[in-house]
N, C-alpha and C positions, 0 to 999 in steps of 0.2 A: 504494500500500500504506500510506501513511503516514497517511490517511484515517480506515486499518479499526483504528490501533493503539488507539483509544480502546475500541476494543469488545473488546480480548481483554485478560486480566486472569489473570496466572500467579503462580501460589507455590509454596512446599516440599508436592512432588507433587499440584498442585493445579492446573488451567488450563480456562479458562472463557471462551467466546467466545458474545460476544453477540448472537443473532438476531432478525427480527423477531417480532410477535404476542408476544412473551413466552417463546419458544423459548430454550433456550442449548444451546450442543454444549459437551460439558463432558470432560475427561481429567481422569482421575485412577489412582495409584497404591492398588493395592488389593491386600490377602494374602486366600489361603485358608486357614483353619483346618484344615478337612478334609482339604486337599492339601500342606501347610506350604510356601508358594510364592508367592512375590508374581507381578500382572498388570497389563497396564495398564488400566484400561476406559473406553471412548467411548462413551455415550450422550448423547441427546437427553433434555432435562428442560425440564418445564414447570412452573412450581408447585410446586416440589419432588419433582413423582412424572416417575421416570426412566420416560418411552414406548415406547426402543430400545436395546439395548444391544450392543455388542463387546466382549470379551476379548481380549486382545494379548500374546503372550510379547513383555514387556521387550527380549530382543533382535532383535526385527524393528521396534522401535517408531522406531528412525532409518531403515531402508531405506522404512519404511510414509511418513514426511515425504517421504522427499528423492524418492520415487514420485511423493507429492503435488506437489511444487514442481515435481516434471517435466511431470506432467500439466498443472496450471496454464500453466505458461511455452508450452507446446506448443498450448494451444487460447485461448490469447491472454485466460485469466482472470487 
């Protein structure tokens, strides 16, 4: 893991992991105007134009990691 630290890069609600081709999978802290409510969202950006995106209620966004770490640790990523 200590490899990949070079390629993720986190700040105040901001986190950016670097992929190949020019890819980043990118989290970030986001409100709705229309909804007055903040989310989290995960997309894939290239270029600056987001290609995929997720919305996240804030409080699933640690059980959503510690699923990932699970999954990882279990299929030997």
């Amino acid at each position: 893991m200590a490899d990949n630290d070079d390629k993720i890069e986190v700040g105040e609600g901001y986190g950016e992991i670097k992929m190949g081709a020019g890819w980043f999978l990118t989290i970030s802290l986001a409100s709705s105007e229309r909804y007055e409510n903040e989310y989290v969202e995960i997309a894939k950006e290239r270029s600056g134009q987001k290609k995929g995106r997720f919305n996240i209620n804030p409080k699933y966004v640690r059980a959503l990691g510690e699923a990932l770490v699970k999954f990882a640790d279990e299929n030997g990523l």
